[in-house]
C-alpha positions as CSV (number, residue, x, y, z in Angstrom):
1,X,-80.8,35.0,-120.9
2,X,-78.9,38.3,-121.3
3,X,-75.4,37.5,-124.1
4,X,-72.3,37.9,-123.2
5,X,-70.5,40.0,-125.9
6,X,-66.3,41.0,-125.8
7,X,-65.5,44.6,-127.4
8,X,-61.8,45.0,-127.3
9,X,-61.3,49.2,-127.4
10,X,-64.5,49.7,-125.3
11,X,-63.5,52.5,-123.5
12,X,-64.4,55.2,-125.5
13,X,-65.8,56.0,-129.4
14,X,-67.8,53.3,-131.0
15,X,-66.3,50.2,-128.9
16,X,-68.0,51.9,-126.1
17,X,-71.2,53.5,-128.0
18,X,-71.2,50.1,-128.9
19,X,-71.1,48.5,-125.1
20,X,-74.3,50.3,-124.2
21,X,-76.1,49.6,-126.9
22,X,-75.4,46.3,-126.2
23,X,-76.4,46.7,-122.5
24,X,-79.6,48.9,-123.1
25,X,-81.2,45.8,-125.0
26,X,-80.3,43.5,-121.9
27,X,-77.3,42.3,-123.1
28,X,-73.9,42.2,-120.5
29,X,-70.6,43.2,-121.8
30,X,-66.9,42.5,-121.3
31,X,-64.6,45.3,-122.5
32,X,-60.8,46.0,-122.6
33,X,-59.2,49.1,-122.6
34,X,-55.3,49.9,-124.0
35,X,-54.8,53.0,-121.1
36,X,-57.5,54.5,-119.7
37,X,-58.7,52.6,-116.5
38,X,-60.8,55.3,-115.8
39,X,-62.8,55.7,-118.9
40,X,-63.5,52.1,-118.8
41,X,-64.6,52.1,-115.3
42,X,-67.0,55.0,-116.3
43,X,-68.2,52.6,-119.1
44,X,-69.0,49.9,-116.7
45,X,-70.5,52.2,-114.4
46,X,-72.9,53.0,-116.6
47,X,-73.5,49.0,-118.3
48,X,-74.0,48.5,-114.4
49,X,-76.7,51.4,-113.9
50,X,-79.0,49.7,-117.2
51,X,-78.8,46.7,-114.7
52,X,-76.3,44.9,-116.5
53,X,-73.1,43.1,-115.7
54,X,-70.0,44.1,-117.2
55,X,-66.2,44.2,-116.3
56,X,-63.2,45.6,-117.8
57,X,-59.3,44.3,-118.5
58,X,-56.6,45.9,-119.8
59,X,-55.2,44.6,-122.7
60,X,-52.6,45.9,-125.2
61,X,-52.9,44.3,-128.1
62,X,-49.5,44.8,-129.6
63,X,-48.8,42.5,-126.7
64,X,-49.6,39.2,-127.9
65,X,-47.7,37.2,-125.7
66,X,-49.7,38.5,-123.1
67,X,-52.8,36.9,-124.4
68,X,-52.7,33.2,-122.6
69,X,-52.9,35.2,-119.2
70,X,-55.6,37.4,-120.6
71,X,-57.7,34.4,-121.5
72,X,-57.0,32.8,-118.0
73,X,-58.3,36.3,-115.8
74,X,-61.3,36.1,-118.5
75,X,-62.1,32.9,-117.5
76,X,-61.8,33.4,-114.2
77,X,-64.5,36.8,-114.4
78,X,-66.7,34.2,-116.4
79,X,-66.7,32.0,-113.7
80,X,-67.1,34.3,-110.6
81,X,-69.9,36.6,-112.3
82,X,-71.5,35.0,-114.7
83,X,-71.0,30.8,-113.5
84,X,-70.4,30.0,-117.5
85,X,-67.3,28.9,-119.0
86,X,-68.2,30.9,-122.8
87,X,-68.8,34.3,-123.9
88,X,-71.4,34.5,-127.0
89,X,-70.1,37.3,-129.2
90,X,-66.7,39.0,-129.7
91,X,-66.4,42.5,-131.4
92,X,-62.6,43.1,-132.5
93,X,-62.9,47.3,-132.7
94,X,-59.5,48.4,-130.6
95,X,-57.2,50.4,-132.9
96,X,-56.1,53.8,-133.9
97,X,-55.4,55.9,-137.2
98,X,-52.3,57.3,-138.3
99,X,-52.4,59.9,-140.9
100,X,-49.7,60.1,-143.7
101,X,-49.5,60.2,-147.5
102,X,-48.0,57.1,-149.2
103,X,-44.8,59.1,-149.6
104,X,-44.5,59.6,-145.8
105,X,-45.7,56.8,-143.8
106,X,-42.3,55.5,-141.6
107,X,-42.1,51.8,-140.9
108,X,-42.9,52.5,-137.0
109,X,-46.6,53.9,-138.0
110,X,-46.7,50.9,-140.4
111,X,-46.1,48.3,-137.9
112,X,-48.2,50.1,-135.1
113,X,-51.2,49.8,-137.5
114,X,-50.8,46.3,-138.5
115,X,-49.9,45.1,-135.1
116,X,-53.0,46.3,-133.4
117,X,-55.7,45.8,-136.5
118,X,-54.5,42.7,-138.1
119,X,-51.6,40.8,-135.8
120,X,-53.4,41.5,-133.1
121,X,-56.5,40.9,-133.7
122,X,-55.9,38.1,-135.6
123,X,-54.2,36.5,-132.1
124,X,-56.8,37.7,-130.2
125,X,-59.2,36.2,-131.8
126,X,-57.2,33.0,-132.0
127,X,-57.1,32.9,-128.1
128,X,-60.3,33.7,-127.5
129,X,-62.0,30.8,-130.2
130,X,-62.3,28.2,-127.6
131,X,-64.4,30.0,-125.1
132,X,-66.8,31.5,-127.9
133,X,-70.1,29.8,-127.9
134,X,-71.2,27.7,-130.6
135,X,-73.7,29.7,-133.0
136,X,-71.5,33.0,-131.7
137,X,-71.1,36.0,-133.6
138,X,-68.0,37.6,-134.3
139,X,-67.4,41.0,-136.0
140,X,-64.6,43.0,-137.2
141,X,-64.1,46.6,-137.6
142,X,-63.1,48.0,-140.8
143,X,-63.4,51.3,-142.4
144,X,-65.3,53.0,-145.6
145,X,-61.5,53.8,-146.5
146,X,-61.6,50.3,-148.3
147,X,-64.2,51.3,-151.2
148,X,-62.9,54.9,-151.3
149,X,-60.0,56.7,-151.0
150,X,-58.9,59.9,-148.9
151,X,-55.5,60.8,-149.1
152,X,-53.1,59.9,-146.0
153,X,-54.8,56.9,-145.0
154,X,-53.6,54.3,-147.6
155,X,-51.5,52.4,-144.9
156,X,-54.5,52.2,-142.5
157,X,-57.4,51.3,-145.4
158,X,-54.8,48.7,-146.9
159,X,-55.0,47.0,-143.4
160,X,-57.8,46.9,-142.8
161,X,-58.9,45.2,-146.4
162,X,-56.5,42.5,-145.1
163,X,-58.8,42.4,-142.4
164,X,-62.2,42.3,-144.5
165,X,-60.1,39.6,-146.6
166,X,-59.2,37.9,-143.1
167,X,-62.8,38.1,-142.1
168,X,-64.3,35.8,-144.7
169,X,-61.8,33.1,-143.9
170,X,-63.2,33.4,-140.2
171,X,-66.3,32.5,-141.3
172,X,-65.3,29.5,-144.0
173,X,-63.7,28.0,-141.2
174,X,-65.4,28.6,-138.3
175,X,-69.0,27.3,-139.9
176,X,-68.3,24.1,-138.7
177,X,-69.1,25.9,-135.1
178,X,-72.4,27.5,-136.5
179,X,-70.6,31.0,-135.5
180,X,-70.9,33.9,-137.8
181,X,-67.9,36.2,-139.0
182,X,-68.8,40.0,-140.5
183,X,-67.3,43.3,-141.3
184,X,-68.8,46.8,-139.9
185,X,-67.1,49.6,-142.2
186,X,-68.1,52.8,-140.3
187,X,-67.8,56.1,-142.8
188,X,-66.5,58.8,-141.2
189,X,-67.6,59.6,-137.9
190,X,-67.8,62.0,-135.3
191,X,-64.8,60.8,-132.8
192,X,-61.6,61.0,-130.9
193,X,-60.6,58.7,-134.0
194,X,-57.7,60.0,-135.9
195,X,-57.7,63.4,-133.3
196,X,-60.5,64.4,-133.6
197,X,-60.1,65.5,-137.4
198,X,-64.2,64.9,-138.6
199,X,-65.3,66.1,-135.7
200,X,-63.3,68.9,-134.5
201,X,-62.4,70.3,-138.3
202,X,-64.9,71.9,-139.6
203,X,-64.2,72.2,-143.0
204,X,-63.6,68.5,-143.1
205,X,-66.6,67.8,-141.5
206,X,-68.4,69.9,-144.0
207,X,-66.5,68.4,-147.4
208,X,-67.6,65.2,-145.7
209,X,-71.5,65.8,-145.6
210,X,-72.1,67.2,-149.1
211,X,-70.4,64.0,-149.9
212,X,-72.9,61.7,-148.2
213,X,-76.2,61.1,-149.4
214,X,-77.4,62.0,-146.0
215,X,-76.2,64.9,-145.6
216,X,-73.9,64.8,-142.9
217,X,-70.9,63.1,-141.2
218,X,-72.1,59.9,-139.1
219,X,-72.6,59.8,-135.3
220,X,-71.2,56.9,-133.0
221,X,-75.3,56.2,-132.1
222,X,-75.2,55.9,-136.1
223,X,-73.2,52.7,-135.3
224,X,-72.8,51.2,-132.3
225,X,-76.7,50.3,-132.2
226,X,-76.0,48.7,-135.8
227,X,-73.9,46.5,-134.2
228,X,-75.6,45.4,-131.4
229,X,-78.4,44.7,-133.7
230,X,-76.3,43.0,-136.0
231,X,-75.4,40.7,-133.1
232,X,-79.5,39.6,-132.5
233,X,-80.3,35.9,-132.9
234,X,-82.4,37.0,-135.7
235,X,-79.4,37.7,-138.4
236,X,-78.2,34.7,-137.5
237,X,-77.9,34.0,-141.3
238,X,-75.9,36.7,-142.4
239,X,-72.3,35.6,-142.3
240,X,-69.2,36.5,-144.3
241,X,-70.3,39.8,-145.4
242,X,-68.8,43.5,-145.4
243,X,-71.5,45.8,-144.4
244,X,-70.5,49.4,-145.0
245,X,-72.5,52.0,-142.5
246,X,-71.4,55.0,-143.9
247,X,-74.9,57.0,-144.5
248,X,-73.9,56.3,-148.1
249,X,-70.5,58.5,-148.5
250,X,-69.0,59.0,-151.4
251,X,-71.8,57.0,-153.8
């Protein structure tokens, strides 16, 4: 029987590279999507042509009192596509970067980051506990930024090592349930992420490979199928961990 995973931020980048992954190994998806309706339409479009199901919901997740009527329309989608009241996996990957030296950073890019990476997530996940299948999976997106430092993003790294920190209380406590809790930290990677920046600026792009072992900046195919594999029934016994796919950057 296919899974059921949630990506929040699946319209585009890795949540999506991560979708059809997902989908070309038989596995159906539920994604949300911030603002683009139309990008994650074009996602499901293509879940659906791999002959998977998959949906999409907008969700903001700065929004958090917004969640209890998101969990009710999911619900309701479980029910009407799929006849099951659970999903099996959720993949908290929505966010953004905000680029600004220690010395800069205002207190409205502050509370956008942790708002949407830690607040929200941390409510989202929350929410969505009780409809996540027992022996579930869930993983969190973090960053190689937490291991190494690149001036400008100390605000956004710091978060997210709250949310590797986060991440192995997840899994402490929800072990009762048999379901796993892991960190992905992506290196750099060819994106919108951030603008653009590692893959539209080729002299960053280029610092970036001489200082990976591989020789280059990462791809989202360089993740996305990581995750979906991380999410097999066969790694079913690694829980609690920070797994850094990064092509080994800055070793």
């Amino acid at each position: 029987m296919s899974s059921i995973t949630l990506i929040t931020g699946g319209s585009r980048g890795l949540g999506k590279n991560t979708a059809l992954a997902l989908a070309k190994d038989g596995n159906d998806v539920i994604l949300t999507y911030n603002s683009n309706k139309h990008e994650a339409d074009k996602v499901v479009t293509e879940i659906t042509a791999l002959g998977q199901k998959a949906c999409a919901f907008q969700l903001d997740l700065t929004e958090t009192k917004n969640l209890p009527e998101f969990i009710a329309k999911l619900k309701t989608k479980l029910h009407d596509i799929w006849q099951r009241k659970s999903i099996d996996n959720l993949v908290n990957n929505a966010g953004h970067g905000e680029h600004a030296p220690v010395a800069e950073i205002t207190e409205m890019q502050f509370d956008g980051l942790i708002n949407v990476h830690l607040k929200g997530m941390l409510f989202l996940t929350q929410a969505v506990l009780p409809i996540i299948a027992d022996k579930g999976k869930i993983i969190n997106i973090s960053t190689g930024l937490t291991r190494f430092s690149l001036p400008g993003f100390a605000a956004y790294a710091s978060i997210k090592s709250a949310v590797e920190t986060l991440s192995v209380y997840m899994a402490k406590e929800f072990g009762n349930r048999g379901i796993t809790v892991n960190t992905v930290a992506p290196g750099a990677i060819e994106t919108d992420f951030g603008g653009g920046v590692v893959r539209d600026n080729i002299e960053i792009n280029k610092m970036i490979a001489k200082s990976t072992a591989l020789g280059r900046v990462g791809r989202p195919d360089d993740i996305g199928p990581m995750i979906a594999g991380l999410l097999k029934e066969c790694n079913r016994w690694v829980n609690g961990q920070r797994i850094e796919v990064s092509g080994g950057q800055n070793l």
